[in-house]
C-alpha positions as CSV (number, residue, x, y, z in Angstrom):
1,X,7.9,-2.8,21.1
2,X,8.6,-3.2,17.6
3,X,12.9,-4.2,16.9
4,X,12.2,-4.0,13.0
5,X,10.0,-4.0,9.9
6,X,10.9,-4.7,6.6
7,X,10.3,-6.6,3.1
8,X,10.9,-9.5,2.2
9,X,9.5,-12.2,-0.8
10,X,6.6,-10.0,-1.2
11,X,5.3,-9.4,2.3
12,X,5.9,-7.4,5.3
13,X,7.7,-8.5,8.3
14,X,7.4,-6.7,11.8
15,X,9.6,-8.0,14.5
16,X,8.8,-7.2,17.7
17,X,11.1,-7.8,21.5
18,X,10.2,-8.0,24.9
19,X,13.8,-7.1,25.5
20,X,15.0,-4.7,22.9
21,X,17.9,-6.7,21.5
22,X,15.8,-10.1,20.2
23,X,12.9,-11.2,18.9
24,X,9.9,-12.4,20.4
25,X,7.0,-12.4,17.9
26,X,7.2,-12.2,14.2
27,X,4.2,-11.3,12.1
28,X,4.2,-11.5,8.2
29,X,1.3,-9.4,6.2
30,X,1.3,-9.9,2.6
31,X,1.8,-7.3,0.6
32,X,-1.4,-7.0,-2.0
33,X,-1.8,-4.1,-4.6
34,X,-5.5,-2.6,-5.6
35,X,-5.6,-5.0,-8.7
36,X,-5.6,-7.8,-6.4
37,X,-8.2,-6.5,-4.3
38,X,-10.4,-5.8,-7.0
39,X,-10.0,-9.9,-8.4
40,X,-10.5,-11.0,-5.2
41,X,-14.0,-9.4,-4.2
42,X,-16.9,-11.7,-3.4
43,X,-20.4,-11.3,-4.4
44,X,-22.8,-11.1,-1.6
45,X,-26.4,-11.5,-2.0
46,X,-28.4,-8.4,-0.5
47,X,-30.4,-9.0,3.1
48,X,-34.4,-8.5,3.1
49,X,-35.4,-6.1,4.8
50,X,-37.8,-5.8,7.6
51,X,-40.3,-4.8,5.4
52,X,-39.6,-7.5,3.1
53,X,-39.9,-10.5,5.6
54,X,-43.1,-8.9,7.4
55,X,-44.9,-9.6,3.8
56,X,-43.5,-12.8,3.5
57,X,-44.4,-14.0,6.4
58,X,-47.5,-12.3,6.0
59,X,-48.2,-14.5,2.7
60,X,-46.8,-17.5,4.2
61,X,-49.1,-17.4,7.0
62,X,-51.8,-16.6,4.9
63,X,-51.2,-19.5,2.3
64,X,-51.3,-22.1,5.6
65,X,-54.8,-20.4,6.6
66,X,-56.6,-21.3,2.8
67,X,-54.4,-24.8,3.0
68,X,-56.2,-25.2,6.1
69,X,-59.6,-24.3,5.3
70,X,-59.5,-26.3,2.0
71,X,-58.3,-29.6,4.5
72,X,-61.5,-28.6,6.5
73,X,-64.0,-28.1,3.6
74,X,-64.9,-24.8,4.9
């Protein structure tokens, strides 16, 4: 149950009680506006697809099979 939320030093604190009268946890969230959200985005790189992979592997596999050949004298 929560005994009291409030702000303090730029971040919110919720008390919570087992017993209604003191507190037993205390969790602090900082308080971040949009502009901070937007400065702290990371870039990620995009995933292959399936598609993608198939014909790499596809060329991969292929490249190993002339490597392989050429090792032979075929």
């Amino acid at each position: 149950m929560v005994l009291r939320e409030y702000e303090e030093d730029g971040f919110k604190v919720i008390e919570f009680t087992s017993d209604g009268k003191t507190a037993s946890a205390i969790v602090s969230e900082k308080i971040i506006d949009s502009d901070e959200i937007a400065s702290d985005t990371i870039e990620t790189t995009p995933v292959p697809t399936v598609e993608e992979m198939q014909a790499q592997t596809l060329l991969i596999t292929e490249l190993l099979l002339i490597y392989k050949e050429l090792e032979m004298g075929v």
